[in-house]
C-alpha positions in Angstrom: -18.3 102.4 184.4 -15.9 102.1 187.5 -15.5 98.4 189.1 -14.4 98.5 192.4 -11.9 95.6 192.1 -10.3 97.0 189.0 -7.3 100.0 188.7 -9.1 102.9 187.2 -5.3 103.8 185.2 -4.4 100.7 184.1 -7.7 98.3 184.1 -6.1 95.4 186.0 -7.2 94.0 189.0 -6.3 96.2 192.1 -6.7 93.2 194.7 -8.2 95.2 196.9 -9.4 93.4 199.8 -12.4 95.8 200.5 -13.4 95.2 197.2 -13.6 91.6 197.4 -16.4 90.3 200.1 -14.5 87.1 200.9 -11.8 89.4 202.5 -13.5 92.7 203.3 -12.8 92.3 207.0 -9.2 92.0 206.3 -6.9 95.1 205.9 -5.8 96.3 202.4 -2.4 96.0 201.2 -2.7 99.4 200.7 -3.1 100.4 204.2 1.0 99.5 204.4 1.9 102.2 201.6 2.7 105.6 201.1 1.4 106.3 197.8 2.7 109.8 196.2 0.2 112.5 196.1 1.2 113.2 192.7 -0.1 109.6 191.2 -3.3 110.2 192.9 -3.4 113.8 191.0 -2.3 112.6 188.0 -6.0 110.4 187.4 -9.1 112.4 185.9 -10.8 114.0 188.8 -13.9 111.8 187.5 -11.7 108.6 188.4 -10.5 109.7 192.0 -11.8 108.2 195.7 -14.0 105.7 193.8 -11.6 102.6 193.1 -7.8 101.6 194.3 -5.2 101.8 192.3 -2.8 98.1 192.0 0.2 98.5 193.1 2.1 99.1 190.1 0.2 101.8 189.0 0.4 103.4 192.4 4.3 102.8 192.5 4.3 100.6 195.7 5.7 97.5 194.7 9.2 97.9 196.5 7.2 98.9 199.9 5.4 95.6 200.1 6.4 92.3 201.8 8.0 89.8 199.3 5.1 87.8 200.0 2.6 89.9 199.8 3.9 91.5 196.5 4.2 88.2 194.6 0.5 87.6 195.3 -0.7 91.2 194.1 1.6 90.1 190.5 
């Protein structure tokens, strides 16, 4: 079963802010990324466009604000 607030690769908790409805109005951290196409290919095609990946999994950690990357930790 897919969660929308958890990684489908890893099954830690993606912080995604459109996941969570206390902060659905807010932007993801995602939005500031550039995730690599290949990460995204690399999931079963049954795991793809439902959930976020967290940024580990998706390899963004050095693209985020210091401040913003110790909170998604």
């Amino acid at each position: 079963m897919t969660t929308p607030e958890i990684c489908p690769a890893c099954g830690a908790r993606n912080d995604c802010s459109m996941a969570n409805p206390a902060t659905v109005d807010q932007p993801c951290w995602c939005y500031s990324v550039s995730i690599d196409p290949e990460i995204i290919r690399a999931l079963p095609l049954e795991q793809r466009d439902l959930t976020c990946l967290c940024p580990r999994c998706a390899n963004v950690q050095s693209q985020l604000q210091p401040a913003q990357s110790e909170h998604l930790k």
